[in-house]
C-alpha positions as CSV (number, residue, x, y, z in Angstrom):
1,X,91.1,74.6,59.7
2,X,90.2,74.1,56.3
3,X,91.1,76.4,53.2
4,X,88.7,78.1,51.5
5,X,88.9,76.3,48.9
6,X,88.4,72.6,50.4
7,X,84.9,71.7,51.6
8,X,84.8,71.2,55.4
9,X,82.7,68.2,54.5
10,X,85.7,66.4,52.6
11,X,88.4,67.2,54.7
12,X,90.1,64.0,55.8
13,X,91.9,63.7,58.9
14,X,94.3,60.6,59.5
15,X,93.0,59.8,62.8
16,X,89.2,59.7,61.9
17,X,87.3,58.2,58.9
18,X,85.6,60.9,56.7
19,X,83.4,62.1,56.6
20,X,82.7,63.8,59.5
21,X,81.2,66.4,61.2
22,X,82.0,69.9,59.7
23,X,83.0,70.8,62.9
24,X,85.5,68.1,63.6
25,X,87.1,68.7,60.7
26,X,90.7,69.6,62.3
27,X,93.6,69.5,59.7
28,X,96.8,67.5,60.9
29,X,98.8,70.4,61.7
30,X,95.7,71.6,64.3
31,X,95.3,68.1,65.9
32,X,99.0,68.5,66.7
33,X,98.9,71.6,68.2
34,X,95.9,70.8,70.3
35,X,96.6,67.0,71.2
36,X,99.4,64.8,69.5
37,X,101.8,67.5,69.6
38,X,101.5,69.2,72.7
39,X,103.1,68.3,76.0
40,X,103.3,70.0,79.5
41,X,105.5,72.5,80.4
42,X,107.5,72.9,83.1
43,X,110.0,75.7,82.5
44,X,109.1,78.5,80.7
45,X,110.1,81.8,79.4
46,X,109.8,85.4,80.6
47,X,107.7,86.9,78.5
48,X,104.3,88.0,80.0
49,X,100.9,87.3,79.5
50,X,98.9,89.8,79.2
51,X,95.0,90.4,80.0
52,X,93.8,90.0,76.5
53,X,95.7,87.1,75.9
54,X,94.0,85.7,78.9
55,X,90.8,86.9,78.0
56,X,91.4,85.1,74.3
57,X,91.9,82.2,76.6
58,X,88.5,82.4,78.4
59,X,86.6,83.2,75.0
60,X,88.0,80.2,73.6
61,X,87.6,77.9,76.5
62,X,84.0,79.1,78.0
63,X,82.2,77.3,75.9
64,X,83.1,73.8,77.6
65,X,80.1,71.9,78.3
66,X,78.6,72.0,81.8
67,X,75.6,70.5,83.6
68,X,72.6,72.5,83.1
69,X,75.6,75.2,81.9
70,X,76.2,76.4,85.4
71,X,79.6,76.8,84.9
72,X,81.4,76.1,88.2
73,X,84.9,77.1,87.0
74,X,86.5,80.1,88.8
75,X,90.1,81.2,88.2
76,X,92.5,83.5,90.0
77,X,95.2,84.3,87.8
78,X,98.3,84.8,89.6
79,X,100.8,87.2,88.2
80,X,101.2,90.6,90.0
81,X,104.5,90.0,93.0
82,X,102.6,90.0,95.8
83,X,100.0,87.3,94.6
84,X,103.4,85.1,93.5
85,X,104.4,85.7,97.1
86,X,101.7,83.9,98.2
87,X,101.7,81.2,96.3
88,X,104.8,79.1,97.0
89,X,103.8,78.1,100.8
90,X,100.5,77.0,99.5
91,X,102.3,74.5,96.7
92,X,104.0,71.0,97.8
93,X,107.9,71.1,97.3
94,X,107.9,70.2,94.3
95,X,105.7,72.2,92.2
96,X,107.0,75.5,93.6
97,X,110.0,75.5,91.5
98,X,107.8,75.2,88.5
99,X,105.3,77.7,89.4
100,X,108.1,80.3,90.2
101,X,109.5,79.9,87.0
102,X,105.9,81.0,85.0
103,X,104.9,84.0,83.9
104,X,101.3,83.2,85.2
105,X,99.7,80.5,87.1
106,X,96.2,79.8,87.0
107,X,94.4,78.6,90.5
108,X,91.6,76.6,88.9
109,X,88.3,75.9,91.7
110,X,85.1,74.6,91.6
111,X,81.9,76.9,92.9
112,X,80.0,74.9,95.5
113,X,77.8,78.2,95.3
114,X,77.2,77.8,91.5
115,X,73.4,77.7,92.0
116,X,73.7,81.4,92.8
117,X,73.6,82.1,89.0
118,X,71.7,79.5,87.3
119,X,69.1,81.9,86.8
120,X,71.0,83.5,84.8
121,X,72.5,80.9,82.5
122,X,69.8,78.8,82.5
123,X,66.2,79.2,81.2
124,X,65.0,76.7,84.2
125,X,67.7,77.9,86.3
126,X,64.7,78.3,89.2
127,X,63.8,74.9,88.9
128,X,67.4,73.1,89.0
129,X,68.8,75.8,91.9
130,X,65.3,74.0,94.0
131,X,66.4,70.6,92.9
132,X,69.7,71.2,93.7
133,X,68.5,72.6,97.5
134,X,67.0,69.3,98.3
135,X,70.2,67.3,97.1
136,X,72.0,68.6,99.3
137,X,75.6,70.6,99.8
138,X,77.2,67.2,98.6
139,X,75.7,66.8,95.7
140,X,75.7,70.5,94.6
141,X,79.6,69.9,95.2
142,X,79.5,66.9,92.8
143,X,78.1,68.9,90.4
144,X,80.6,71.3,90.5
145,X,83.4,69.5,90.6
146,X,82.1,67.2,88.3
147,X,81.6,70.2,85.5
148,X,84.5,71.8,86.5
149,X,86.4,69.5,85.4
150,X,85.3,69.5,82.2
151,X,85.8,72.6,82.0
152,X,89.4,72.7,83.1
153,X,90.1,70.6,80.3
154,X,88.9,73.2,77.6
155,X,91.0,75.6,79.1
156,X,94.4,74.0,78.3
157,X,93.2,72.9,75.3
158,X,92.5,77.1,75.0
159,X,96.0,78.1,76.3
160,X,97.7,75.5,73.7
161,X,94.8,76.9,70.8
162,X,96.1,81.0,71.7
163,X,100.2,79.3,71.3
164,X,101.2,79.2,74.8
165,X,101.9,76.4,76.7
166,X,100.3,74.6,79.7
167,X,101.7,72.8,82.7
168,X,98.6,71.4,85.2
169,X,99.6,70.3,88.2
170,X,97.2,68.9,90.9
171,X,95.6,70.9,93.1
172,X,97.2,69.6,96.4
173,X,97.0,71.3,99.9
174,X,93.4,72.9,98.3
175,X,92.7,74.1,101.1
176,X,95.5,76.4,101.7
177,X,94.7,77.4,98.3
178,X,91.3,77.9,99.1
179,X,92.0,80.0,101.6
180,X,95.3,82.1,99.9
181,X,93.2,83.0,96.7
182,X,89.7,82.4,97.5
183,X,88.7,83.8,100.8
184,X,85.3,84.6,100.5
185,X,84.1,82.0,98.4
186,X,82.9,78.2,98.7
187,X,85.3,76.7,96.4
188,X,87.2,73.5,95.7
189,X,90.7,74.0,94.5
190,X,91.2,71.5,91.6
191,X,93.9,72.4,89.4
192,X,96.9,75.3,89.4
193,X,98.2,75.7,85.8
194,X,101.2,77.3,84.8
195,X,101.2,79.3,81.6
196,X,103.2,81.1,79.5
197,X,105.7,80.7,76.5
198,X,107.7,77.4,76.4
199,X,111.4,78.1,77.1
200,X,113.9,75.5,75.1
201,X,113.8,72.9,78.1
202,X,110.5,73.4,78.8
203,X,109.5,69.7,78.1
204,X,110.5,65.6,78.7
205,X,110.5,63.4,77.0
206,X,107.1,62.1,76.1
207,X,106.0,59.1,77.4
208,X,103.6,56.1,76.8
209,X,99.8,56.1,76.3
210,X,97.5,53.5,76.9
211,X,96.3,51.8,74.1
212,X,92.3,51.9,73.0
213,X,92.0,48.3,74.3
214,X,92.7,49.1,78.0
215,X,91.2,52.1,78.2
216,X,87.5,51.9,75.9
217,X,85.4,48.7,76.9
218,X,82.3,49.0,74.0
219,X,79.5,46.6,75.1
């Protein structure tokens, strides 16, 4: 971020016009590391990660915006043997090889039960949990998958923020998943991350992004 001595207010960064909010002001060099620069992983190191690292991960990344801040997002993080064990049959072909090859891999699902703490989280947590009941199990599942989400995409940002390295892959055969890592709970399996330190192969070559024009439509 900024130095002391420069006003967050006049920091400049090349991709947005200044001035802007004081918290948006990213320098270059953190833009990089969060978006231009990073890149999936796919092979990676041995070193471990341990708990507080994860737990800097979750401090970082819990603050993703969620509808009516239910926060759907539940994680198993899979590191011990016995939990890697388990993994592989529940992967397609080819995203075992990269999953075996991480220090950690993050089974990221979405609570269909989320309304069981909005009271909690949520000074009118009584009154969306009732609105919620007469929606419906489907849309109580679009909510959480919906949010999520969202929130999935804080936490990589959060893995790359601590100096590690991300590598999402989709959430295919979920419901193996589902039933591997989440037995008890109703869940949606959205997203496995792997996680650790890069090693020196760890990524391709980067390719193309969509242009402004074919993506934004401002009307």
């Amino acid at each position: 971020m900024a130095s002391p001595s420069e006003p967050l207010d006049t920091i400049h960064h090349p991709s947005v016009p200044a001035p802007v909010p004081n918290e948006c002001a990213l320098t270059e060099p953190d833009a990089q590391l969060l978006f231009g620069g990073a890149r999936t992983a796919y092979a990676f190191t041995d070193e471990a990660v341990t708990d507080e690292v994860l737990r800097a991960i979750h401090e970082l990344a819990k603050w993703a915006p969620t509808a009516v801040n239910a926060q759907p997002l539940r994680v198993v993080a899979v590191r011990s043997e016995e939990a890697r064990a388990r993994l592989p049959p529940c992967l397609p072909r080819g995203h075992r090889e990269q999953s075996a090859g991480a220090p950690l891999t993050l089974v990221c699902a979405a609570d269909r039960a989320l309304t069981e703490t909005l009271e909690r989280v949520h000074p009118r947590g009584a009154r969306y949990r009732a609105l919620l009941a007469e929606g419906g199990a489907e849309g109580t599942a679009a909510w959480a998958r919906t949010s999520a989400t969202v929130q999935v995409g804080f936490l990589i940002q959060a893995i790359r923020a601590v100096g590690l390295a991300a590598g999402p892959m989709n959430g295919d055969r979920g419901g193996e998943l589902a039933a591997a890592f989440f037995p008890d709970q109703d869940v949606e399996v959205l997203v496995v991350i792997n996680v650790g330190h890069p090693a020196a192969d760890a990524f391709q070559v980067r390719n193309e992004r969509l242009p402004f024009d074919e993506v934004y439509r401002v009307v």
